[in-house]
C-alpha positions, 0 to 999 in steps of 0.5 A, spaced: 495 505 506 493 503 513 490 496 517 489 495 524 492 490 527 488 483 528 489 477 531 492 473 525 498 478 524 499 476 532 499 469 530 504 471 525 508 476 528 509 471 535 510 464 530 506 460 534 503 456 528 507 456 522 504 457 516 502 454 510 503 458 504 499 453 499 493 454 502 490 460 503 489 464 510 482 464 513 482 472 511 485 471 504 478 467 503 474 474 502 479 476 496 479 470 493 471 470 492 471 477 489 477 477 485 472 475 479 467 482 481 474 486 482 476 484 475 469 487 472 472 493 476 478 494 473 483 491 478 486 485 477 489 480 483 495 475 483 495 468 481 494 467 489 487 469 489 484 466 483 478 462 484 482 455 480 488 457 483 494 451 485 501 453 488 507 453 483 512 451 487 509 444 488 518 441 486 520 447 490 520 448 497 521 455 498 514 458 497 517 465 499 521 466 491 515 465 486 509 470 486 504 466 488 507 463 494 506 470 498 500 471 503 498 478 505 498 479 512 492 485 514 485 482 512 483 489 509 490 490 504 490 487 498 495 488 493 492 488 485 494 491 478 489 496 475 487 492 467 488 499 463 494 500 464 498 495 468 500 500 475 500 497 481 495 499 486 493 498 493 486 496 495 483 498 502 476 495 504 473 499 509 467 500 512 463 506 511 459 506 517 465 505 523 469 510 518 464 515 515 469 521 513 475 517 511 473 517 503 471 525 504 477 527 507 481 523 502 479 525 496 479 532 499 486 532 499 486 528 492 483 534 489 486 540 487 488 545 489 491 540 494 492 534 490 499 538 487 501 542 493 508 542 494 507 539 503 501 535 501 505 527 503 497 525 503 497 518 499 493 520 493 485 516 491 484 513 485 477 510 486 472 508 491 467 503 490 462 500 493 462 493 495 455 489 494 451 485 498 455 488 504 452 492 510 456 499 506 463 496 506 466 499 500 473 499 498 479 504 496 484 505 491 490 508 492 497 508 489 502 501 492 507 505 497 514 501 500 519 504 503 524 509 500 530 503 502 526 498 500 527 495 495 534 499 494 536 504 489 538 502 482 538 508 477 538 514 477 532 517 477 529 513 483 536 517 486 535 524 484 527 523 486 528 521 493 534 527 494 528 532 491 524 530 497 530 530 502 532 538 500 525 540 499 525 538 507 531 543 507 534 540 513 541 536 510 544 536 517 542 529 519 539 524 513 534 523 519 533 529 522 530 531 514 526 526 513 522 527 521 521 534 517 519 532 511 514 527 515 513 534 520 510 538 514 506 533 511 502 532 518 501 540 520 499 541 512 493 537 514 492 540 521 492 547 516 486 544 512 482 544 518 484 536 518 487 531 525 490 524 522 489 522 530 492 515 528 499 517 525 507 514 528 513 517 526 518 513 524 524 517 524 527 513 517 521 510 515 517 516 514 517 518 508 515 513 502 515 513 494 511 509 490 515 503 485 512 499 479 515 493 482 513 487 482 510 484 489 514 478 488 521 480 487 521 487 491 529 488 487 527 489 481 525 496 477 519 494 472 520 501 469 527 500 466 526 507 464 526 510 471 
């Protein structure tokens, strides 16, 4: 998922002013007011953004520890959980009118035959819906990604996933060098589909990334003991 910078991530990022993480951001207000419409939906927000909602951490002075003490940083990106089965998904508002193609191209690549092509590292679309009373905003529904050291590996079958992906770039001379690879292939598996990202950064160790069911509060913890 991706987000344009705005000026409250500056705010954040320069510490001019510090934050409050009782009360709500002015951009955390939009979610908030339909988390009740994205309930109807199918997707559920944390505690945060609950209309009644009060910090748990009144006795506590460390916010940063309990779940709802966690704001988000990009207006447009919000983590939820998908009510039927409890997965943990990312929610993007976009406005189809500034980015006309992107839920084309997106579930162009979602689709099969692409969607299992071995050298597809396009991040899958579960849904997309319109936003009411909005002048053709709507949002996008995709898996909540994180990257691959964070948090750390803790069982086996995260271990063995990760080194499948790294052997599929079939270049183990360097760990790094593998995964550049890995990001290379995904991005001229688009340009082969006829499709140019034209917003893309290679972040040589930060490049390839898995989805985890783990909690938004407590990125340590492995939801699925099973994994």
């Amino acid at each position: 998922m991706t987000s344009s910078a705005s000026p409250t991530n500056e705010s954040l990022a320069s510490g001019e002013e510090p934050i409050d993480s009782k009360k709500l951001l002015p951009h955390e207000f939009w979610w908030r007011d339909h988390q009740p419409w994205l309930a109807e939906k199918g997707y559920m927000l944390r505690p945060r953004y609950s209309p009644d909602w009060e910090p748990s951490w009144k006795d506590h002075q460390f916010s940063w520890f309990f779940e709802d003490g966690k704001f988000t940083i990009y207006p447009q990106v919000m983590d939820a959980t998908r009510i039927s089965d409890d997965a943990l998904v990312g929610l993007k508002r976009f406005s189809r009118k500034v980015h006309p193609h992107e839920t084309a191209i997106g579930l162009y690549f979602s689709s099969e035959p692409l969607a299992s092509h071995p050298r597809n590292r396009c991040a899958p679309i579960y849904d997309v819906f319109d936003i009411p009373d909005t002048d053709g905003e709507a949002i996008m529904v995709m898996p909540l990604l994180r990257e691959f050291w964070d948090p750390r590996m803790k069982s086996v079958g995260e271990a063995v996933e990760f080194f499948r992906q790294i052997f599929e770039a079939r270049l183990l001379s360097s760990p790094t060098r593998a995964l550049d690879l890995t990001f290379a292939q995904g991005l001229q598996f688009m340009h082969q589909c006829h499709v140019a990202h034209r917003s893309v950064i290679s972040i040589p160790d930060a490049s390839v990334y898995q989805p985890l069911n783990t909690r938004f509060s407590v990125a340590e913890t492995v939801k699925d003991p099973t994994l």
